[in-house]
C-alpha positions in Angstrom: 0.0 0.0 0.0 1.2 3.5 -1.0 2.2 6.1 1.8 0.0 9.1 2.5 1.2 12.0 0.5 1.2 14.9 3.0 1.1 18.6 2.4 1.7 20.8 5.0 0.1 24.7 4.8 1.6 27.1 7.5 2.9 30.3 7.0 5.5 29.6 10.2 8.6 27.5 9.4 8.7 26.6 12.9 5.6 25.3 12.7 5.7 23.2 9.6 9.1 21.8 10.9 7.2 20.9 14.0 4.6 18.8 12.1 7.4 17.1 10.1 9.2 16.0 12.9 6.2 14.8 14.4 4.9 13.1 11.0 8.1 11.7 9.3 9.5 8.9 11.8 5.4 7.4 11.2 5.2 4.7 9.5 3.3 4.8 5.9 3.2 8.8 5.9 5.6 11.2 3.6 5.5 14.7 3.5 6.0 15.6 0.3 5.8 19.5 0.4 5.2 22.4 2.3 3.1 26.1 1.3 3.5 29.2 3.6 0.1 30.2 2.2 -3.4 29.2 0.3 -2.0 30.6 -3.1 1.1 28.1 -2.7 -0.7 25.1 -1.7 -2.8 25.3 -4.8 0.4 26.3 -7.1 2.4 22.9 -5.1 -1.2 20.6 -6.4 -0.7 21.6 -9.6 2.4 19.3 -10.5 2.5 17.1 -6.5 0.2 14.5 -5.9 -1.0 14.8 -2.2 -3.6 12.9 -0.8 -3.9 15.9 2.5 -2.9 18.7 2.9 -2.5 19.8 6.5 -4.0 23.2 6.6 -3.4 26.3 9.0 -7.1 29.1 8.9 -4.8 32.2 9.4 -2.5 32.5 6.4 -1.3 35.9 4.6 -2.0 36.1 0.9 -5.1 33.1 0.9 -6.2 32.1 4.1 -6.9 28.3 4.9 -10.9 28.6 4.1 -10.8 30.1 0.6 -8.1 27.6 0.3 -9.5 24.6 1.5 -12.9 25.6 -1.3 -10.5 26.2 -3.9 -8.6 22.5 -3.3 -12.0 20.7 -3.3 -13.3 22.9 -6.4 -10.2 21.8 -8.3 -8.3 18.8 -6.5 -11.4 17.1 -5.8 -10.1 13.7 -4.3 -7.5 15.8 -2.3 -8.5 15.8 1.5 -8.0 18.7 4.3 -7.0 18.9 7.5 -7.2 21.7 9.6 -4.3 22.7 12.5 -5.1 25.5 13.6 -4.9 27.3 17.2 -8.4 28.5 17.1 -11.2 26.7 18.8 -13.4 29.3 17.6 -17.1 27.8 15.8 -17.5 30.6 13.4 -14.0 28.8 11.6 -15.1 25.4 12.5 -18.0 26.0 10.8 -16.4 28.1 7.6 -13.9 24.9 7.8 -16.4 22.2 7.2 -18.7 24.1 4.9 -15.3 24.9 2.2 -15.1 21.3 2.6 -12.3 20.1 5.4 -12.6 16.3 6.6 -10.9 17.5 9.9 -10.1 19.6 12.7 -7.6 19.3 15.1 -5.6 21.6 17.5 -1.9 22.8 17.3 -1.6 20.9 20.6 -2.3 17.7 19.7 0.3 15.1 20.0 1.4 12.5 17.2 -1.1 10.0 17.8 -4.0 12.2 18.0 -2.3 13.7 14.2 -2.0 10.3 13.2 -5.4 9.1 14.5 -6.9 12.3 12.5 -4.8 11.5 9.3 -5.9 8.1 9.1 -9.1 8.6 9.9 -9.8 11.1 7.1 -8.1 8.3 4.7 -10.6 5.9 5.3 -13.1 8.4 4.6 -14.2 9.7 8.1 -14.7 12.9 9.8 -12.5 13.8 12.4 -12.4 16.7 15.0 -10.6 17.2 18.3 -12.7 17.4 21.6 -12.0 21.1 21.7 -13.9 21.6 18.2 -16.9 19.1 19.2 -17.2 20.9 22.7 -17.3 24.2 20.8 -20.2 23.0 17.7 -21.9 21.4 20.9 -22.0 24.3 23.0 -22.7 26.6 19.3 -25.4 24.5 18.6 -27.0 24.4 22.6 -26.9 28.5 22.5 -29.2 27.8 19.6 -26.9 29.5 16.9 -26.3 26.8 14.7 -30.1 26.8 13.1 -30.0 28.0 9.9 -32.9 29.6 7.3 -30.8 29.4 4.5 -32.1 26.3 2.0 -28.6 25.0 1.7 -26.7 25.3 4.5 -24.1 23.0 3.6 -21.5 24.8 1.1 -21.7 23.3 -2.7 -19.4 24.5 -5.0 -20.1 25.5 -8.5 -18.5 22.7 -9.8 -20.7 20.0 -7.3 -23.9 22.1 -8.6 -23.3 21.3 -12.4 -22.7 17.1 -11.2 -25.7 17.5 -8.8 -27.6 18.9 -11.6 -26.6 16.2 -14.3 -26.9 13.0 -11.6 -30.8 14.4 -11.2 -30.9 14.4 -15.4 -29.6 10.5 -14.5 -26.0 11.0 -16.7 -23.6 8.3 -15.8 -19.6 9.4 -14.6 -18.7 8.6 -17.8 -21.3 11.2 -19.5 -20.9 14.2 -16.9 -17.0 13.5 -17.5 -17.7 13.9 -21.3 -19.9 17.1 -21.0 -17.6 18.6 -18.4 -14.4 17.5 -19.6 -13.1 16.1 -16.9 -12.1 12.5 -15.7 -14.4 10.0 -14.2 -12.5 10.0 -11.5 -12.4 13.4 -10.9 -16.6 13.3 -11.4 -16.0 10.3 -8.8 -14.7 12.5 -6.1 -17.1 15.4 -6.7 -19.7 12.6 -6.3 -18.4 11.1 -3.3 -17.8 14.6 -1.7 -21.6 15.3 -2.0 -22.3 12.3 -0.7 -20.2 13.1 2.4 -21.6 16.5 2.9 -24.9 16.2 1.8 -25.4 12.7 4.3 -27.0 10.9 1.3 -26.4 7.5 1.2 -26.9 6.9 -2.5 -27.9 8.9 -6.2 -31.1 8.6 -4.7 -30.5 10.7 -1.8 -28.6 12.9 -3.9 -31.3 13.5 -6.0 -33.9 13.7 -2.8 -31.7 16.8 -1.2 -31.4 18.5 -4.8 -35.4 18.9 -4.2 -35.5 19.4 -0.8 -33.2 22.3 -0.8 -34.3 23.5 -4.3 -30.5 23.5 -5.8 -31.8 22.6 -9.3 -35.1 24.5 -9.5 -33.9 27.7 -8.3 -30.4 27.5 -10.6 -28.5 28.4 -7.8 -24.8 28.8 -8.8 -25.5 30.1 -12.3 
């Protein structure tokens, strides 16, 4: 089996060299490349296969949300991580919306870095207690109800699949009219899956309705 391909986004040397010296003696994980910033960790994806990137919120130039969007807009199958010192559920929140699989303190210790990493592999959710204590006690306070018909963040991108898996196209079609890969129609699909809590195309196609994303052309 192939190591994980790591990515680490920090716009603190110190920091990054921190992570590495906690990541590189573990067994099955490389870190392949490191960004100081959300511009450069979309620049590195361009010619570096990762399979995470490891993502600080407050960067100069692109911070970690916009960043973490523009990865799953583009790099699709790529997954995030977010290391961060804020416990805050405003970026929690922004964090899972743009698409992160994760969220985990700057004080966690290897295993609980290695527990998250894996755990996002096998295509789980992961946050540290401090990040479920805070959504808990968001969501207790009553703020985390939301009017807004979507609340979940879909990208342009997952609209125009969404849209074409209601019209029932195959991968193979929506690759053909979008001209993209299967697999990169794949990983959109599976990421709307994830976020969406649909178990199948069916459910897909259910939400679609329910939160009038196809009648109301939203994205266009």
């Amino acid at each position: 089996m192939a190591n994980i391909k790591i990515l680490l986004a920090d716009d603190h040397k110190i920091v990054r060299d921190g992570i590495k010296l906690m990541l590189e003696p573990q067994a099955g994980i490389d870190v392949v490349d490191e960004a100081q910033n959300g511009k450069e960790v979309l620049e590195k994806l361009e010619s570096q296969l990762v399979d995470i990137v490891v993502m600080d919120i407050n960067m100069p130039e692109m911070d970690g949300i916009t960043a973490t969007r523009k990865v799953k807009e583009k790099f699709p199958e790529v997954k995030v991580l977010a290391l961060t010192m804020s416990n805050d559920d405003l970026h929690i929140r922004q964090m899972i919306q743009a698409g992160a699989s994760g969220y985990i303190m700057k004080s966690a210790g290897r295993k609980e870095l290695k527990d998250a990493i894996d755990a996002i592999m096998d295509g789980k959710h992961y946050f540290s207690d401090e990040a479920t204590e805070s959504i808990m006690m968001d969501l207790v306070k009553g703020k985390g109800k939301s009017t807004d018909p979507d609340p979940i963040h879909i990208t342009d991108r997952e609209l125009e699949i969404l849209e074409l898996i209601v019209q029932e196209h195959t991968n193979q079609e929506i690759a053909e009219k979008l001209y993209i890969s299967s697999r990169t129609v794949d990983a959109h699909r599976r990421n709307l899956l994830q976020k969406t809590g649909a178990r199948n195309t069916a459910g897909l196609v259910k939400y679609a309705f329910q939160h009038n994303l196809i009648s109301s052309g939203k994205g266009n």
